[in-house]
DOROLUM-159979 format. One record per residue (C-alpha): residue in one letter; x, y, z; chain; residue number from 1. Coordinates in steps of 0.25 Angstrom, whole numbers. Layout:
// DOROLUM-159979
@aa A&px X&py Y&pz Z&ch A&i NUM
...
//
This chain:
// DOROLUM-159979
@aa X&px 42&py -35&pz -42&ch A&i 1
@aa X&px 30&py -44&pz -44&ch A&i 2
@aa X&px 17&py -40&pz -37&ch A&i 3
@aa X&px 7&py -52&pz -32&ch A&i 4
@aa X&px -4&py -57&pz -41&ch A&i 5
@aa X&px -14&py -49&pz -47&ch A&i 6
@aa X&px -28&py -54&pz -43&ch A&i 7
@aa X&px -40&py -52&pz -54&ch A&i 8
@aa X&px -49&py -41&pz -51&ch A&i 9
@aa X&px -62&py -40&pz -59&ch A&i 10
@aa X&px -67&py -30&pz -67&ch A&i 11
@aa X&px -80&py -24&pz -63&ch A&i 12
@aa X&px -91&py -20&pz -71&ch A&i 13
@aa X&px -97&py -7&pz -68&ch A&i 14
@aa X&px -93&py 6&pz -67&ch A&i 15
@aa X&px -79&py 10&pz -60&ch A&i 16
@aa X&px -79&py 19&pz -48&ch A&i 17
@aa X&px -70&py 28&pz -46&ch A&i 18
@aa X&px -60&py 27&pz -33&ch A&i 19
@aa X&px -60&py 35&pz -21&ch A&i 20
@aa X&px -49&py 34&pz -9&ch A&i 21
@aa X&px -44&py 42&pz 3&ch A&i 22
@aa X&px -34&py 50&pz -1&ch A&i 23
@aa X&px -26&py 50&pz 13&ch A&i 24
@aa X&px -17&py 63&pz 8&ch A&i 25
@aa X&px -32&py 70&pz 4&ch A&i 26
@aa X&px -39&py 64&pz 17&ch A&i 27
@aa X&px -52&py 61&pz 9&ch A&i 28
@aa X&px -56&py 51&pz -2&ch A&i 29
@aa X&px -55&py 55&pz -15&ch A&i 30
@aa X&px -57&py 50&pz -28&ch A&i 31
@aa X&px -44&py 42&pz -34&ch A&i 32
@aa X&px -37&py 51&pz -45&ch A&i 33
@aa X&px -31&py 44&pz -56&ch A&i 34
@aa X&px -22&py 45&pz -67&ch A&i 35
@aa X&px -31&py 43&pz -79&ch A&i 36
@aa X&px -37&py 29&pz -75&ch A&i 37
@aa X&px -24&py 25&pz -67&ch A&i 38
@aa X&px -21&py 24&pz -53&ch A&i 39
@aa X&px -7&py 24&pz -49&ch A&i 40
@aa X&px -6&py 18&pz -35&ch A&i 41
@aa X&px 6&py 16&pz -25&ch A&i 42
@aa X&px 3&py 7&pz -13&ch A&i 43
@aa X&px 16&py 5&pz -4&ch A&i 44
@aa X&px 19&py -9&pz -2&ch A&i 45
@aa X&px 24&py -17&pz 8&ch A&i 46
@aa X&px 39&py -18&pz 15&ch A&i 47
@aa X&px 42&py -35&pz 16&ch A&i 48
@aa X&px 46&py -36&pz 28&ch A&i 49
@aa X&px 35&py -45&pz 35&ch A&i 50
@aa X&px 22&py -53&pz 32&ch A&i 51
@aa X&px 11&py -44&pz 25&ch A&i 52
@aa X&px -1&py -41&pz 34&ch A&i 53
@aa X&px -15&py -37&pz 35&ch A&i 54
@aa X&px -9&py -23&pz 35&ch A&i 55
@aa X&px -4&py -24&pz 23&ch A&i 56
@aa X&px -14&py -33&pz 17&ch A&i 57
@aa X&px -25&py -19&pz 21&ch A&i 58
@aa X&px -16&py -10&pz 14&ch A&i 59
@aa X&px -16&py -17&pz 2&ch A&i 60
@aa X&px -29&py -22&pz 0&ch A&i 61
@aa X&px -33&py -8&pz 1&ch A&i 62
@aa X&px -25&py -3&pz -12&ch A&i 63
@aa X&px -29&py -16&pz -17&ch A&i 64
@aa X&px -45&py -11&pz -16&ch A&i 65
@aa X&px -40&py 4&pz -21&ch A&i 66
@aa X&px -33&py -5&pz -35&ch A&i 67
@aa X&px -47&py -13&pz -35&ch A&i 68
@aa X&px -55&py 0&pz -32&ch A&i 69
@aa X&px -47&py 6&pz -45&ch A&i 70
@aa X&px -49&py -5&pz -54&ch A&i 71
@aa X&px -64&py -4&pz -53&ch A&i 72
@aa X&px -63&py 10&pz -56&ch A&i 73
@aa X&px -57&py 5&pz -70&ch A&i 74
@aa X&px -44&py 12&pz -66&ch A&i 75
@aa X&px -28&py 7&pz -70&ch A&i 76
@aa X&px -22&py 4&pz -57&ch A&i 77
@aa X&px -6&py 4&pz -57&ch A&i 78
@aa X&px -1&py -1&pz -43&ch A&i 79
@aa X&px 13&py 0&pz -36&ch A&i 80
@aa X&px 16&py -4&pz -24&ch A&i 81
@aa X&px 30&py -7&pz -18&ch A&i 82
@aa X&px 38&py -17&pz -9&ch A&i 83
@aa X&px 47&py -9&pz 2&ch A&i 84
@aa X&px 57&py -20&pz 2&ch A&i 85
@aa X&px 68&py -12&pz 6&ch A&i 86
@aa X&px 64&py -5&pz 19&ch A&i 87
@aa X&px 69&py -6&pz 33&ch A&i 88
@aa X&px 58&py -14&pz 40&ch A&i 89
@aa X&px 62&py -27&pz 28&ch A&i 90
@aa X&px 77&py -24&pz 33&ch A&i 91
@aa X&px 75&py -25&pz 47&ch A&i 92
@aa X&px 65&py -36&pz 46&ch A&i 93
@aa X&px 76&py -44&pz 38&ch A&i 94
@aa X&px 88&py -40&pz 48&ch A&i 95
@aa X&px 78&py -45&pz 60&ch A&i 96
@aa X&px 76&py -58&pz 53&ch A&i 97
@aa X&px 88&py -59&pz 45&ch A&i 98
@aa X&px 84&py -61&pz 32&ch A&i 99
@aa X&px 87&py -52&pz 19&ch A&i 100
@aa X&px 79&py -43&pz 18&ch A&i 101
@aa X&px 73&py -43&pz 2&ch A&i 102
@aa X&px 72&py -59&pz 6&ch A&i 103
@aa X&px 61&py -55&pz 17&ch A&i 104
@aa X&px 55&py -43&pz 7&ch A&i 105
@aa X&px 52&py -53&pz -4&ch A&i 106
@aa X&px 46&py -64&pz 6&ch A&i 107
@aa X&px 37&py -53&pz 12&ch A&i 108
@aa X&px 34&py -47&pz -1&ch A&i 109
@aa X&px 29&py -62&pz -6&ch A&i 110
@aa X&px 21&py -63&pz 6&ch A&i 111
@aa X&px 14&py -51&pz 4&ch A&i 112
@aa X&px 12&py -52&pz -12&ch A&i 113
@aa X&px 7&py -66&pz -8&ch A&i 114
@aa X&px -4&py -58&pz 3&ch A&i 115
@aa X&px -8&py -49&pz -9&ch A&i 116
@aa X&px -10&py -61&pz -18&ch A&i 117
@aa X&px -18&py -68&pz -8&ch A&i 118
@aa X&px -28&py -55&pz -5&ch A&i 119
@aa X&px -29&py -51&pz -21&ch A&i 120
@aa X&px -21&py -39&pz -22&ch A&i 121
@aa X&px -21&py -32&pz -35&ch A&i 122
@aa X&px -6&py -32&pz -34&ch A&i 123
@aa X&px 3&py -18&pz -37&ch A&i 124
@aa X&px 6&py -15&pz -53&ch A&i 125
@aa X&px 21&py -13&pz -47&ch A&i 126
@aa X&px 26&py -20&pz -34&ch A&i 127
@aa X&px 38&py -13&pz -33&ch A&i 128
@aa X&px 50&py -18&pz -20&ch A&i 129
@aa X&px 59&py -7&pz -17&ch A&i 130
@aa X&px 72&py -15&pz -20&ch A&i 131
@aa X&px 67&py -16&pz -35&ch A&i 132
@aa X&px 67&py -1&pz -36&ch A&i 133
@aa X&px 80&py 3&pz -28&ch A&i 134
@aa X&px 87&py 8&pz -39&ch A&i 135
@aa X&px 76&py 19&pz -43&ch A&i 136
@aa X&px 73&py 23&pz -28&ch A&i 137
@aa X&px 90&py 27&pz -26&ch A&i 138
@aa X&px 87&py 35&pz -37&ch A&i 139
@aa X&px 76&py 42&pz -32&ch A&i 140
@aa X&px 82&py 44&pz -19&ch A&i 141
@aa X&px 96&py 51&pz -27&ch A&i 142
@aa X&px 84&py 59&pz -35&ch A&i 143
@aa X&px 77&py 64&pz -24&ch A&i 144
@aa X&px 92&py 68&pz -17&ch A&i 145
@aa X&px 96&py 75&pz -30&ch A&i 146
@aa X&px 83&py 82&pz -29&ch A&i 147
@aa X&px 84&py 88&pz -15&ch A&i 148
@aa X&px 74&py 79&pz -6&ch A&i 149
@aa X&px 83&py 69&pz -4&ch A&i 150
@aa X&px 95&py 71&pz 4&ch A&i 151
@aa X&px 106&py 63&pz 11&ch A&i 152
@aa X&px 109&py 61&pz 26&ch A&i 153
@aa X&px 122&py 54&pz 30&ch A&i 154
@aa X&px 121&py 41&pz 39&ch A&i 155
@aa X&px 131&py 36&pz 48&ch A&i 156
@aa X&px 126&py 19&pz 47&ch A&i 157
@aa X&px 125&py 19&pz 32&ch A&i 158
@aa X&px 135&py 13&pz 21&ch A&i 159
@aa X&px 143&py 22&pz 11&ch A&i 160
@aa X&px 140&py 36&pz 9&ch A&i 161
@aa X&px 129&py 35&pz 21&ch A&i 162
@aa X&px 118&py 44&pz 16&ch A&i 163
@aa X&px 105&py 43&pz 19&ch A&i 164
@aa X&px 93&py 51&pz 9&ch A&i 165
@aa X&px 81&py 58&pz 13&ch A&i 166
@aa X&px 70&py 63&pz 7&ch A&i 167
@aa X&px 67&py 79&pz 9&ch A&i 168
@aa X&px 55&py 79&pz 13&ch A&i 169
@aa X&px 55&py 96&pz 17&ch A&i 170
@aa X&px 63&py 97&pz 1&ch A&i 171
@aa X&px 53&py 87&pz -4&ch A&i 172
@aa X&px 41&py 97&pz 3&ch A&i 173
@aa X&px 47&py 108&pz -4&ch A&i 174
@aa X&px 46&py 103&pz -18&ch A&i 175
@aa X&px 33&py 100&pz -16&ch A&i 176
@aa X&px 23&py 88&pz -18&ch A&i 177
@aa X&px 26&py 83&pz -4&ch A&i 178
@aa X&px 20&py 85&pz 8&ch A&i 179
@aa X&px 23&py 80&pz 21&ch A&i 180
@aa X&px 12&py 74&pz 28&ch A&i 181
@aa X&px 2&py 79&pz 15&ch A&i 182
@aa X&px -4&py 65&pz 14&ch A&i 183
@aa X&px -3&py 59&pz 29&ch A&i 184
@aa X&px -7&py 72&pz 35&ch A&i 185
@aa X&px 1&py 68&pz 46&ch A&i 186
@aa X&px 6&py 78&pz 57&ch A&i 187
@aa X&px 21&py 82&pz 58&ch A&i 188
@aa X&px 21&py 72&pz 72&ch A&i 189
@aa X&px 12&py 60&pz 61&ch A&i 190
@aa X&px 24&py 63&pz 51&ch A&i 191
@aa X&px 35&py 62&pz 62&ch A&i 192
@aa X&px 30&py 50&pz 67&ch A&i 193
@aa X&px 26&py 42&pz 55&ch A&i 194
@aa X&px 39&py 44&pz 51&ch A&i 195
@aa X&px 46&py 39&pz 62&ch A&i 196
@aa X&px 36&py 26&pz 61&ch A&i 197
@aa X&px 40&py 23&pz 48&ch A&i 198
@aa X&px 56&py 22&pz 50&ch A&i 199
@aa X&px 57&py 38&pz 48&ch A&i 200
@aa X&px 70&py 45&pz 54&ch A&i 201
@aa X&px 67&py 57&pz 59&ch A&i 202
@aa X&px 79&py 60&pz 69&ch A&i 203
@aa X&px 90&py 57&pz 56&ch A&i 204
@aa X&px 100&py 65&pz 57&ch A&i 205
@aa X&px 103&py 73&pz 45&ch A&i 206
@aa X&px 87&py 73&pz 39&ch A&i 207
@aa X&px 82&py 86&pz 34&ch A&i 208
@aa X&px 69&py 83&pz 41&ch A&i 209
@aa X&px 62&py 71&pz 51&ch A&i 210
@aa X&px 52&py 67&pz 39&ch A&i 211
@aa X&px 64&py 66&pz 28&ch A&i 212
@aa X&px 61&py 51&pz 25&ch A&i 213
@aa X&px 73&py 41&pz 20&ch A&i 214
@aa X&px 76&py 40&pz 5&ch A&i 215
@aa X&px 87&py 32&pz 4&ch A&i 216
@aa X&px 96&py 25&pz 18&ch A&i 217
@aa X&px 111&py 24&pz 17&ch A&i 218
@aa X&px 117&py 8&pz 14&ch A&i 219
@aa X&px 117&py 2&pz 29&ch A&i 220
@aa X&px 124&py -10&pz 32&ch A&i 221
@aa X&px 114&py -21&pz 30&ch A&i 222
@aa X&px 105&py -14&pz 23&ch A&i 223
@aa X&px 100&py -16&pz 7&ch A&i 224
@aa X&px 107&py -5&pz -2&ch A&i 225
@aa X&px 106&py 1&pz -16&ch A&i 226
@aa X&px 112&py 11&pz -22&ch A&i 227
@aa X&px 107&py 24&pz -25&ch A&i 228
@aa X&px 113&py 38&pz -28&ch A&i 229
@aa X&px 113&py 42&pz -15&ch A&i 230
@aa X&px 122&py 28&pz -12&ch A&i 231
@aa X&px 119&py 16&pz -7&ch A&i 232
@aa X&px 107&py 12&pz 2&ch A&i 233
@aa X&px 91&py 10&pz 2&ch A&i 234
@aa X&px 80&py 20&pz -1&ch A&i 235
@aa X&px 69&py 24&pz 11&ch A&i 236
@aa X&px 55&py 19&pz 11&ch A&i 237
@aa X&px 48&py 31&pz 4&ch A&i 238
@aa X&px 56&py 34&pz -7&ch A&i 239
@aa X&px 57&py 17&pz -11&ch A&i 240
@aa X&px 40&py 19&pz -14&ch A&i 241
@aa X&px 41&py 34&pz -21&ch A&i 242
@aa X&px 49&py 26&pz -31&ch A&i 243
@aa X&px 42&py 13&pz -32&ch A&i 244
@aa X&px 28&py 20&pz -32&ch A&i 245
@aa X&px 34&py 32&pz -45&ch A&i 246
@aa X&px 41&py 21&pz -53&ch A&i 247
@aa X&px 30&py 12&pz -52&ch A&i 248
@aa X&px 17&py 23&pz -54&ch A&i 249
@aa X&px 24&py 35&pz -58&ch A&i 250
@aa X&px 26&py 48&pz -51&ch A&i 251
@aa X&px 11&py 50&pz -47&ch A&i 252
@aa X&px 1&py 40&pz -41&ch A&i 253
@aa X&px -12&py 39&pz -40&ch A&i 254
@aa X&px -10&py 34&pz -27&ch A&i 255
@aa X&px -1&py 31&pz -14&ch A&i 256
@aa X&px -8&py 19&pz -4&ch A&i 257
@aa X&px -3&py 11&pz 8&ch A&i 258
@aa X&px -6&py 10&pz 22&ch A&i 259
@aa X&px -10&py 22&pz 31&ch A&i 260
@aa X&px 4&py 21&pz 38&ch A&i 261
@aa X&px 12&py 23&pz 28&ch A&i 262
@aa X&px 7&py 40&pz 24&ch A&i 263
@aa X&px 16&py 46&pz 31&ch A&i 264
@aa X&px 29&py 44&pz 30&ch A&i 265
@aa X&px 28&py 33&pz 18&ch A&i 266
@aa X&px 18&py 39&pz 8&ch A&i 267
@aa X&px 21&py 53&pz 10&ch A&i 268
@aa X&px 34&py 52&pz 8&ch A&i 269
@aa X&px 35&py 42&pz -6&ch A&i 270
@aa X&px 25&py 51&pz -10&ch A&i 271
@aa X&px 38&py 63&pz -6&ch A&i 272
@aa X&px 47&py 55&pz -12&ch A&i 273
@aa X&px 39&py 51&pz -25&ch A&i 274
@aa X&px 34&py 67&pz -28&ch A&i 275
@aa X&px 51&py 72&pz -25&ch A&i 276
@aa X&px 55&py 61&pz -36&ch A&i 277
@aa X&px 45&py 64&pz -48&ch A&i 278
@aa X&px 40&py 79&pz -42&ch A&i 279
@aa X&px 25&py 73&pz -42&ch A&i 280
@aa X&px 16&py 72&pz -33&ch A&i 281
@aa X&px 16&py 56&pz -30&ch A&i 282
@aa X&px 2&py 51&pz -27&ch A&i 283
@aa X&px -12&py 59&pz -28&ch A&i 284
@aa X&px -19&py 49&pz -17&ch A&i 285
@aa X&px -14&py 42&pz -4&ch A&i 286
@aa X&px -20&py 31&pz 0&ch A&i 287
@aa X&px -17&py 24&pz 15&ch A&i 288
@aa X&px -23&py 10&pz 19&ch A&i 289
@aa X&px -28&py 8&pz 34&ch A&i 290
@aa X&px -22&py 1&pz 45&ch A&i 291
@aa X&px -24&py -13&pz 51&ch A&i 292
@aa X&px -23&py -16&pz 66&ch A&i 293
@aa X&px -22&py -30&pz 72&ch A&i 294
@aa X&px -20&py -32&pz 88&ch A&i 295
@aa X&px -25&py -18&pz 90&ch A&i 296
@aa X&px -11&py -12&pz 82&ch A&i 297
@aa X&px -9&py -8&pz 68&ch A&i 298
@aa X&px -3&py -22&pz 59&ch A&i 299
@aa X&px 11&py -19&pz 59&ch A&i 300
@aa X&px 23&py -27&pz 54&ch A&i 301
@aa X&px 32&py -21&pz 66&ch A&i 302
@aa X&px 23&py -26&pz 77&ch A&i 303
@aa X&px 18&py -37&pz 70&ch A&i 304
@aa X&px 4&py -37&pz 73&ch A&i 305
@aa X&px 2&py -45&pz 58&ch A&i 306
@aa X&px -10&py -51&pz 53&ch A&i 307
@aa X&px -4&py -57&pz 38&ch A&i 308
@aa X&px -10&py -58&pz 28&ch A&i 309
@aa X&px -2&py -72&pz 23&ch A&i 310
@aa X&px -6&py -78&pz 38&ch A&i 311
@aa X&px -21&py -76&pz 35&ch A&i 312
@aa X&px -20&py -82&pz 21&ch A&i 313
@aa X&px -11&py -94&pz 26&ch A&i 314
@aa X&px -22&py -97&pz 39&ch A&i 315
@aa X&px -33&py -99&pz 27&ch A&i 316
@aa X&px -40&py -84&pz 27&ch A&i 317
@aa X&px -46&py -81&pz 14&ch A&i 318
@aa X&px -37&py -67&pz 8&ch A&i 319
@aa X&px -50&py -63&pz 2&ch A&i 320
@aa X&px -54&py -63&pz 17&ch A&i 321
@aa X&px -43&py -57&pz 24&ch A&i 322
@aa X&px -45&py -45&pz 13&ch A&i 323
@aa X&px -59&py -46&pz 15&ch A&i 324
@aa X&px -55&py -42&pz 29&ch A&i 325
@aa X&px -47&py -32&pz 28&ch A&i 326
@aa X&px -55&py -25&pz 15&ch A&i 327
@aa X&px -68&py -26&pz 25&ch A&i 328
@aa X&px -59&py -13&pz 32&ch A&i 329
@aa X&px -59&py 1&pz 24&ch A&i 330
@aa X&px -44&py 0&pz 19&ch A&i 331
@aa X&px -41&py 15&pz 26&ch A&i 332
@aa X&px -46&py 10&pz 39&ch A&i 333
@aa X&px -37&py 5&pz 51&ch A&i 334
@aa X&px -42&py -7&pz 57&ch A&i 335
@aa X&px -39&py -20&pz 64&ch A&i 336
@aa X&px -38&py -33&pz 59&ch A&i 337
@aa X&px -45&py -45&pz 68&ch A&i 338
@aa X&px -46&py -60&pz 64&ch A&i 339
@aa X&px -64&py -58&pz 64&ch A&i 340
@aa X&px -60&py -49&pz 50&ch A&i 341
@aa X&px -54&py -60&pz 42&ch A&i 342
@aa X&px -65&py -68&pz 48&ch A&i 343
@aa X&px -76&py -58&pz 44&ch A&i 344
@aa X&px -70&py -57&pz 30&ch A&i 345
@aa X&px -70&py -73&pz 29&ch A&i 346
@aa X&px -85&py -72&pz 32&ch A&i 347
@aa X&px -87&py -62&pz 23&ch A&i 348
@aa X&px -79&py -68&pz 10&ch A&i 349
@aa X&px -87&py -82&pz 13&ch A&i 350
@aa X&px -101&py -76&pz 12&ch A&i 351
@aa X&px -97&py -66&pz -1&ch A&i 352
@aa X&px -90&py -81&pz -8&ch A&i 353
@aa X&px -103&py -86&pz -5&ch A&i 354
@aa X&px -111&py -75&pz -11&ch A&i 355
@aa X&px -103&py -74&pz -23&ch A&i 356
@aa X&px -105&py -90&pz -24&ch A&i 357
@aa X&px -120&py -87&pz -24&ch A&i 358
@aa X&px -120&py -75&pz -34&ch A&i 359
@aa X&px -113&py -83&pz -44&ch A&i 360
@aa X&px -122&py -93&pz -44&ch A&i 361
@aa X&px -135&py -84&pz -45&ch A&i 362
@aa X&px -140&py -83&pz -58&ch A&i 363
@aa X&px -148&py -70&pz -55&ch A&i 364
@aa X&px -141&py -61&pz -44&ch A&i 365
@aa X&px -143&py -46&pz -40&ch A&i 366
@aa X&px -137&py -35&pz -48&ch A&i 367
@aa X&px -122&py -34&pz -42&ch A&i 368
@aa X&px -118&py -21&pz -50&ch A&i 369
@aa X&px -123&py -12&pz -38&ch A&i 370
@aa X&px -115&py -19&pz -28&ch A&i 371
@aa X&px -102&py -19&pz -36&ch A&i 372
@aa X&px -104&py -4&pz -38&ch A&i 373
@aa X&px -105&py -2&pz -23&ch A&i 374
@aa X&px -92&py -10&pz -21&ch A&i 375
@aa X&px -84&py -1&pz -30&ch A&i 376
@aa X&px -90&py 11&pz -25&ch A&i 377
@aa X&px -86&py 7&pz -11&ch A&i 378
@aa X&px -72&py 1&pz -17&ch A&i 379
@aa X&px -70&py 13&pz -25&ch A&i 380
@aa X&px -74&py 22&pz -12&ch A&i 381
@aa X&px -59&py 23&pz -3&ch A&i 382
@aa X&px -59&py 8&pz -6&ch A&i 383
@aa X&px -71&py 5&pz 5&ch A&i 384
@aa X&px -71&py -10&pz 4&ch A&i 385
@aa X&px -77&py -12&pz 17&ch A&i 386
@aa X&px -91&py -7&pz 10&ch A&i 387
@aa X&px -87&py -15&pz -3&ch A&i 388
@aa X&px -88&py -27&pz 6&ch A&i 389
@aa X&px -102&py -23&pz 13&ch A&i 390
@aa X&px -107&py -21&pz -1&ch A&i 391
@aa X&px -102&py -36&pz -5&ch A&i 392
@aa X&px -108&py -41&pz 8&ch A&i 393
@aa X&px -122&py -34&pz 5&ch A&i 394
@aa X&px -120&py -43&pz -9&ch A&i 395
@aa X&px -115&py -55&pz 0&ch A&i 396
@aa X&px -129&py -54&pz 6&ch A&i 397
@aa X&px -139&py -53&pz -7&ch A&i 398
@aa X&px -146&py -64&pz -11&ch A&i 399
@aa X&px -144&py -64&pz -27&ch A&i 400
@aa X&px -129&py -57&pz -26&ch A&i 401
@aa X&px -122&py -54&pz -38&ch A&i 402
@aa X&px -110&py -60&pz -45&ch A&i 403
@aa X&px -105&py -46&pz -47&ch A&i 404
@aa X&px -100&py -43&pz -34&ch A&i 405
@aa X&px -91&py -54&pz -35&ch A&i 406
@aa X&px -81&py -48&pz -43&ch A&i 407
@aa X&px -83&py -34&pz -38&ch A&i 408
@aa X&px -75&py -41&pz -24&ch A&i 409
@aa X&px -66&py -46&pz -32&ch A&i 410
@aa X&px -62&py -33&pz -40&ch A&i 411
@aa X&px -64&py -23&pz -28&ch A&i 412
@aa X&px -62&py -31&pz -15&ch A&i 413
@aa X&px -52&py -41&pz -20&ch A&i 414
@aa X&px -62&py -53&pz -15&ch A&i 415
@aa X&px -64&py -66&pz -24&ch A&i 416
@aa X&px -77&py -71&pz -22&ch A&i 417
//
């Protein structure tokens, strides 16, 4: 499935830095291992059920700084990111509003590409929907059965043979590469919980274990179905991005990012699922984006407390303000959007246009290498874009500023000037 637009990022001059990130399985930063000069990384996308929001638009600015932090650093980038298109939110969502459901997931998949567009995105190498790579996650599932971490539960509401799978996660444990709660460091009462929030079924009859997540649902009435070796249904959440991510990247990334939510159950689990299908370990770093608030509660599709992205756009807001705004917070921070940040970002982009008008028109100005420097270094640094965009308001300020600068918030803060 096509991405979005790719937006030019400039070359800089100078000498790469080398990236730095909090790893959130390690619990420190450390320096971003790659594979020769390549950086695999797995970002998961978004289920298109509803209108993209400032949530969102946090999360993926801040992979979009770690891809610009990257390419600074002279490394090859290969990106994958996936469309949860068959998920039970879409469906209930189109069963509420009674329309087909792929018709809603392609709508609120254009809405959100348009979103990325708009705020300059390096878009993924591979945008992958769920519903394109059906096929090669049924056969993952009958593999991982065949292998003994996956294992049938019958269901009395399903269609046909009425078998539900589940992964293993105690037989997954034993075989080693897996951990549970390794990378979240999540209590057993933080496991149980999360699982819960995040449609888990712990009271199932017939489960091995509470924490045993879905890998494949039975054919229900109503419901999308494919077939797969272990009949005819649709596969769970976490085994849908263990597929996309491996057939896209290959057995091992450099790195598995998304939204601090989504550790524990999500992350740990496709990385489960990925190490019991190729019997590597999946990712060497875990990357989780901070949370935005609005009204004094997290921004959340389910109780719709949305700021959109596509609202802001259509009322006349600059995007390179409204990710000026958001980029002005540290991406792994949790913090609350109000109307006076978009306002102090509009204020802010006006005075750095006019000071790039003014350095392109000086015929002498200031040495800008040092100032570039200092914005990789902070880029570079657990992707600190709110001193990236101190030091570009210190340039703001001189009297003789360089041209340089200009393209150094193009490349490293997504910001034409």
């Amino acid at each position: 499935m096509p991405s979005w637009p790719a937006p030019e990022v400039p070359h800089l001059a100078g000498s790469p830095v080398p990236v730095s990130l909090y790893d959130t399985a390690l619990g420190v930063v450390a320096p971003l291992e790659l594979d020769g000069n390549t950086a695999r990384l797995y970002v998961c996308g978004i289920t298109p059920y509803d209108a993209t929001h400032l949530g969102h638009a946090a999360t993926y600015l801040a992979f979009d700084t770690l891809v610009r932090a990257l390419l600074q650093a002279d490394a090859n980038v290969e990106y994958a990111q996936n469309v949860t298109d068959v998920d039970d939110p879409l469906f209930e969502r189109a069963a509420k509003v009674g329309r087909p459901w792929d018709e809603i997931a392609i709508e609120q998949t254009n809405l959100f590409r348009s979103g990325m567009t708009a705020l300059r995105v390096v878009p993924p190498r591979d945008y992958v929907r769920v519903q394109d790579v059906t096929e090669e996650i049924a056969a993952a599932v009958g593999a991982l059965v065949e292998a003994g971490v996956g294992y049938t539960v019958p269901t009395d509401d399903a269609e046909g043979d009425g078998l539900d799978v589940y992964f293993d996660v105690a037989a997954a444990q034993q075989a080693g590469g897996f951990e549970l709660g390794s990378m979240s460091h999540f209590s057993p009462e933080q496991l149980a919980a999360a699982f819960v929030e995040f449609g888990g079924d712990p009271d199932r009859p017939g489960k091995r274990n509470p924490l045993d997540p879905l890998l494949w649902r039975a054919a229900r009435e109503g419901e999308p179905r494919w077939p797969s070796p272990v009949g005819e249904g649709r596969p769970g959440w976490h085994v849908e991005c263990a597929v996309i991510a491996t057939g896209a990247l290959g057995k091992s990334v450099t790195l598995q990012g998304g939204g601090r939510d989504l550790r524990f159950p999500h992350h740990e689990m496709t990385a489960a699922h990925a190490t019991a299908m190729t019997g590597e370990r999946f990712a060497d770093r875990y990357a989780h984006a901070g949370l935005v608030a609005y009204d004094g509660t997290k921004m959340s599709k389910s109780l719709g407390n949305l700021v959109l992205v596509s609202k802001l756009t259509a009322a006349g807001h600059d995007p390179a303000a409204v990710r000026l705004a958001v980029l002005a917070h540290h991406y792994r921070e949790d913090w609350e959007w109000h109307d006076a940040d978009l306002t102090l970002a509009e204020n802010r982009l006006s005075r750095w246009r006019a000071t790039a008008m003014r350095a392109r028109d000086l015929e002498q100005a200031a040495d800008g290498a040092g100032l570039v420097t200092q914005m990789r270094e902070a880029i570079a640094n657990d992707l600190d874009t709110p001193a990236a965009i101190s030091i570009v308001d210190e340039w703001s300020e001189q009297a003789e500023p360089s041209a340089e600068v200009i393209a150094a918030v193009d490349a490293l803060l997504g910001v034409e000037l």
